[in-house]
Backbone bond lengths (Angstrom), bond angles and torsions (degrees), N, CA, C in turn:
res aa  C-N    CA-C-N  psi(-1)  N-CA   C-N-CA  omega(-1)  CA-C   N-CA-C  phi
1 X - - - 1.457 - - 1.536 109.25 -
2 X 1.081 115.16 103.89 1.789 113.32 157.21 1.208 126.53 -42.15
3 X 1.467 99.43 115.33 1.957 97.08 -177.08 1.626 88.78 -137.75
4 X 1.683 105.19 143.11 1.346 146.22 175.82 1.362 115.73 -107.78
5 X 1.244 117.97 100.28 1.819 114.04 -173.54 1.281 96.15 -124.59
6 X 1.236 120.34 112.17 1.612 155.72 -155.40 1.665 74.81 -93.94
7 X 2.054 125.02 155.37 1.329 113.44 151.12 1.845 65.06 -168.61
8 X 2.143 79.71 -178.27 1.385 103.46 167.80 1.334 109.08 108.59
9 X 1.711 128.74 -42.12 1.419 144.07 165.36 0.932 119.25 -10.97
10 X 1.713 138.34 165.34 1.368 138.78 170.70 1.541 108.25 154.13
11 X 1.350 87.67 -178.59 1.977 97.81 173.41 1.309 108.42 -86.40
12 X 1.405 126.30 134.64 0.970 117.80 179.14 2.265 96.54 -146.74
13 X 1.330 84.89 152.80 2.039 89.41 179.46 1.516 121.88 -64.07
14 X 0.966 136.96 139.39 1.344 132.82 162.74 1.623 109.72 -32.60
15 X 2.238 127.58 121.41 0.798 92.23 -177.52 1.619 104.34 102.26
16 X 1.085 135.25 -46.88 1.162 147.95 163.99 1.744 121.98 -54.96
17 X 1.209 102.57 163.02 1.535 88.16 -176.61 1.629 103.74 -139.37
18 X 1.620 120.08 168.24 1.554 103.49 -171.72 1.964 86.53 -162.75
19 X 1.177 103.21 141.71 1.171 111.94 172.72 1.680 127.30 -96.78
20 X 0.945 147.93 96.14 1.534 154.57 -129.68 1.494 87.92 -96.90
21 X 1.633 137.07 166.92 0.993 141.66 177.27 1.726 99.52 -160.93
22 X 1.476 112.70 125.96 1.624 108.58 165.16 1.770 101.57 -129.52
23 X 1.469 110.72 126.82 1.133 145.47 174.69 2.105 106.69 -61.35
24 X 0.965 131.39 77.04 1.616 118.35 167.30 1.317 106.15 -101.14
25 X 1.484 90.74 154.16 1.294 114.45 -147.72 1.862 108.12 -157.56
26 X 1.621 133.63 149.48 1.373 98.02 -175.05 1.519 131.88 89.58
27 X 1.254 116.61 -20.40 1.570 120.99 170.52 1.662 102.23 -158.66
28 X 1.441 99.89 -174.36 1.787 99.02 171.52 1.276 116.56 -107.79
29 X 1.212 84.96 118.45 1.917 99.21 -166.64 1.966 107.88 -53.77
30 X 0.446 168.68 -18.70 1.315 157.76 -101.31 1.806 84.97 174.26
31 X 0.568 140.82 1.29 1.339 139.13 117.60 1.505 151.33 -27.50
32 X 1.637 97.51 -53.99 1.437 119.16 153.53 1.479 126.36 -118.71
33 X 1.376 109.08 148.39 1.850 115.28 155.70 1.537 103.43 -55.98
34 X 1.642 91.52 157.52 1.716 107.44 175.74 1.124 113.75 -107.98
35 X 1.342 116.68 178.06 1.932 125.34 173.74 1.362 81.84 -137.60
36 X 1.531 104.77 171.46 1.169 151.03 150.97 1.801 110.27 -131.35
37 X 1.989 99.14 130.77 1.248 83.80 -170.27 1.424 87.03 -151.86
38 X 1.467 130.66 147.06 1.246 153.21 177.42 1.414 131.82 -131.50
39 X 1.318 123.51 136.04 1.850 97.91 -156.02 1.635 102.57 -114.85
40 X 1.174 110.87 134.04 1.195 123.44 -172.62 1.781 111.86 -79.49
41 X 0.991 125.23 128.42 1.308 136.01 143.50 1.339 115.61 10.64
42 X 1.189 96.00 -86.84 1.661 139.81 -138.91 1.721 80.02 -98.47
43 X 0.731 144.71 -86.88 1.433 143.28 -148.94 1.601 117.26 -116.20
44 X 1.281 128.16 11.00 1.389 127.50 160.84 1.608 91.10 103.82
45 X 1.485 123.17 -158.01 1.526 127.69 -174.72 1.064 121.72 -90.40
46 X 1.348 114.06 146.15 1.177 114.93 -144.07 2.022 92.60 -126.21
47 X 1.186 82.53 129.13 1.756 83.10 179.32 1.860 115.78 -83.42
48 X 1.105 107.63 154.85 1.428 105.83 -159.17 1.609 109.11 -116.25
49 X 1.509 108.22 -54.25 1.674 119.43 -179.04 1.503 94.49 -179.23
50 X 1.658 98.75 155.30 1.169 105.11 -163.84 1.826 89.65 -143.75
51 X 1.381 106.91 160.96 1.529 107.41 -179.22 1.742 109.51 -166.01
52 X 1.061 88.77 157.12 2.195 96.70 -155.52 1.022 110.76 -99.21
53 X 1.387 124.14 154.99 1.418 135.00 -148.17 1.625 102.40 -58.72
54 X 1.109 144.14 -11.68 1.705 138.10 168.40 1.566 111.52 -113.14
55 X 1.484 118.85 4.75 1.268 85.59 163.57 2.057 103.69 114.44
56 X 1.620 91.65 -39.48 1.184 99.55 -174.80 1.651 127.79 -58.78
57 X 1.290 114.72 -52.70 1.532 119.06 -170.62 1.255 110.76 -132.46
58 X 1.365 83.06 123.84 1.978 105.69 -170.72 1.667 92.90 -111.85
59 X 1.937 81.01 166.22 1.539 87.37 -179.14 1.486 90.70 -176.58
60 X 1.653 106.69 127.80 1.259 133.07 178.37 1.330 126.95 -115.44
61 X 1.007 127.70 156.93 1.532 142.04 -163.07 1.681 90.95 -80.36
62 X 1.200 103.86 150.22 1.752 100.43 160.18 1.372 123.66 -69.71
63 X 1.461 128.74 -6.07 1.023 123.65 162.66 1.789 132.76 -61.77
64 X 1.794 93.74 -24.70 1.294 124.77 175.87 1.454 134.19 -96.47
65 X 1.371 99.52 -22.28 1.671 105.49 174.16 1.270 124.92 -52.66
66 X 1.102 130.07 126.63 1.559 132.04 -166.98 1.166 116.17 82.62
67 X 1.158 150.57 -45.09 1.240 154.67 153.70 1.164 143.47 -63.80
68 X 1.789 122.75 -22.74 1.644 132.65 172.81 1.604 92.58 -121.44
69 X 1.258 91.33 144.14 1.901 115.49 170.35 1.479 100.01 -119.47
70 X 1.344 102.34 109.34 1.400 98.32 149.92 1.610 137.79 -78.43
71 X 1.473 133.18 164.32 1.677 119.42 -176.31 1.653 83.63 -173.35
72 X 1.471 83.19 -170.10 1.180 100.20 -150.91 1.342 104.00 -168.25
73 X 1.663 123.54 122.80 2.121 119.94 165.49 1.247 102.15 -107.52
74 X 1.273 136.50 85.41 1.884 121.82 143.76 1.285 116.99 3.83
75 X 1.278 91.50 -65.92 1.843 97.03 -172.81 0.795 119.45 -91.37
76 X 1.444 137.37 13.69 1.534 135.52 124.86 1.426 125.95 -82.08
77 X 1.555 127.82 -23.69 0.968 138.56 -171.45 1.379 114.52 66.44
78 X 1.649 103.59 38.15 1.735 90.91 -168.69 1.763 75.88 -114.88
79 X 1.841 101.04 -178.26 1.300 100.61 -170.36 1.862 69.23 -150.88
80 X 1.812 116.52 145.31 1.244 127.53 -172.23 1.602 102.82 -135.86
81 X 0.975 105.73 169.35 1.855 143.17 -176.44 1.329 94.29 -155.14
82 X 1.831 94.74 119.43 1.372 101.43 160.51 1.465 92.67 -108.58
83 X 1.609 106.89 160.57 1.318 103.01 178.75 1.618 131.13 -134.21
84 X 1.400 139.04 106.59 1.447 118.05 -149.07 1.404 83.46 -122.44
85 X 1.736 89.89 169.12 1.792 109.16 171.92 1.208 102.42 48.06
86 X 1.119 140.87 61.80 1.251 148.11 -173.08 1.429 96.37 -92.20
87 X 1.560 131.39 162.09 1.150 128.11 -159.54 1.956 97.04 -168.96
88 X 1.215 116.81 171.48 1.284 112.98 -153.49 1.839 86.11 -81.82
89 X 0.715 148.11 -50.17 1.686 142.36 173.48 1.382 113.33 -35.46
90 X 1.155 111.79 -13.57 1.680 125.34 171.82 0.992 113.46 -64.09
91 X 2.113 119.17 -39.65 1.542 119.78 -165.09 1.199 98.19 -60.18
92 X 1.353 104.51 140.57 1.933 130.67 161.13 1.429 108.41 178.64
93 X 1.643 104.72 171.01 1.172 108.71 140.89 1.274 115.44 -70.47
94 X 1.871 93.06 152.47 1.700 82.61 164.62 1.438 101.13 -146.91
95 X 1.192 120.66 132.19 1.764 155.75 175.12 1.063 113.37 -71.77
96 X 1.277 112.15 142.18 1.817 116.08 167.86 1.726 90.28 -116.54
97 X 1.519 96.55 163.71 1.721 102.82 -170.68 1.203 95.26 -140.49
98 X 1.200 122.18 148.82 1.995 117.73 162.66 1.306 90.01 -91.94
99 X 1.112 109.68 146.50 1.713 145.37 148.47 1.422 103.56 -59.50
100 X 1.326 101.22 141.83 1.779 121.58 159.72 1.377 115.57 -36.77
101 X 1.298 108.31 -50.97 1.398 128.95 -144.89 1.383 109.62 -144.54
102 X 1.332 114.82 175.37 1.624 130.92 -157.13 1.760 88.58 -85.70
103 X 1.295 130.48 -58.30 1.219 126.32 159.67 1.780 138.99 -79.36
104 X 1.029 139.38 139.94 1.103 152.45 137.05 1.441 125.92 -17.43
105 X 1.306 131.37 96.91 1.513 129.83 -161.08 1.693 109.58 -57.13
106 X 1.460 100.47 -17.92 1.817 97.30 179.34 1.822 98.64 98.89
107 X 1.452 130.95 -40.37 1.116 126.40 175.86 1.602 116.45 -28.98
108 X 1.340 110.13 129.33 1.121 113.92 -172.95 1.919 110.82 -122.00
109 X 1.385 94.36 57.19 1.647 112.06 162.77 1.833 104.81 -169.97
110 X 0.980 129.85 171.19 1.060 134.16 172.33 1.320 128.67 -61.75
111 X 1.577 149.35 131.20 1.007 147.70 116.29 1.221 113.69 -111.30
112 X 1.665 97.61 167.75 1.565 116.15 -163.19 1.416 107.73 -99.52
113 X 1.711 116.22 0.38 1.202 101.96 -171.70 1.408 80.90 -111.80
114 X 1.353 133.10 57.75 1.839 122.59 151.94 1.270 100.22 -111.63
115 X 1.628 115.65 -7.64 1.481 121.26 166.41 1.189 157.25 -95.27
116 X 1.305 134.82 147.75 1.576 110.70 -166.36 1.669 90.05 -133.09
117 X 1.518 136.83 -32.54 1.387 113.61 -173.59 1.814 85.79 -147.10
118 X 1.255 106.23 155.54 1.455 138.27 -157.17 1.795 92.23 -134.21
119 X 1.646 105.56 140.50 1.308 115.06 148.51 1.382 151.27 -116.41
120 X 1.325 128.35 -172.16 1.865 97.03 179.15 1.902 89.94 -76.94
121 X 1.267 89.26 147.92 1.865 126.61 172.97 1.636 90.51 -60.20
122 X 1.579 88.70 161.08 1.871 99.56 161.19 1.482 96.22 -133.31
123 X 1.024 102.99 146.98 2.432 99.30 -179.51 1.701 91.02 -80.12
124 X 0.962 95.94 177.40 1.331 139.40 179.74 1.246 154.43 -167.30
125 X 1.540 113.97 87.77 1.671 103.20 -135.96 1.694 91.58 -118.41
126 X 1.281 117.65 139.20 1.114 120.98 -172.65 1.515 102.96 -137.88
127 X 2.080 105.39 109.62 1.611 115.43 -174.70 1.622 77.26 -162.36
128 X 1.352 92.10 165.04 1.615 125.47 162.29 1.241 123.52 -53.63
C-alpha cells in the first residue's frame, strides 16, 4: 500500500522558517519525481515545487523561488521542503504527491493528472 506521511507543520512568525518532511513508504521511492502541493482558497491547489527521481532538478512556483528548497533521501525515502521567510500566504496544508514518472513535466501550475497518490497534509500557519 502506498502511504504519504506529510509532518514537520506548525505555527510559526512571519519571517520564520520550518522544515516540511513526507514519510513514503509502499513503492520505490526513487522511482518517481515529487510535488509539493497546497490548496488555495481562491483557486483550488496550488502546486508548490516539484523534484525528480535523483534529486537532481527542482522546480518551484514563483511563489517559492528564493525561499523553499526542495530535497530529497533515497535512503530514507523521505522527500523535504525547507521553508524560509515564510509569510502569512504561506498558511495551508501542504501535501506531498508522487509524480507519474521519474521526472517532473516542468508545468508550472497544478494538474491532477501529473498525479497518481496524495498524502495526509501537515498545516502551516504563519501569523504573529
Amino acid at each position: 500500500e502506498v502511504q504519504l506521511q506529510a509532518s514537520g507543520g506548525g505555527l510559526v512568525q512571519p519571517g520564520g522558517s520550518l522544515r516540511l518532511s513526507c514519510a513514503a513508504s509502499g513503492f520505490t521511492f526513487d522511482d518517481h519525481a515529487m510535488s509539493w502541493i497546497r490548496p488555495d482558497p481562491r483557486k483550488g491547489p496550488d502546486w508548490v515545487s516539484s523534484i525528480s527521481w535523483n534529486g537532481i532538478i527542482t522546480y518551484y512556483a514563483d511563489s517559492a523561488k528564493g525561499r523553499f528548497t526542495v530535497s530529497r533521501d533515497n535512503n530514507l525515502n523521505t522527500l523535504y521542503l525547507h521553508m524560509n521567510s515564510l509569510n502569512s500566504d504561506d498558511t495551508a496544508v501542504y501535501y506531498c504527491a508522487r509524480c507519474l514518472g521519474t521526472y517532473y513535466s516542468g508545468r508550472q501550475s497544478f494538474s491532477g493528472d501529473e498525479y497518481d497518490y496524495w498524502g495526509q497534509g501537515t498545516q502551516v500557519t504563519v501569523r504573529d
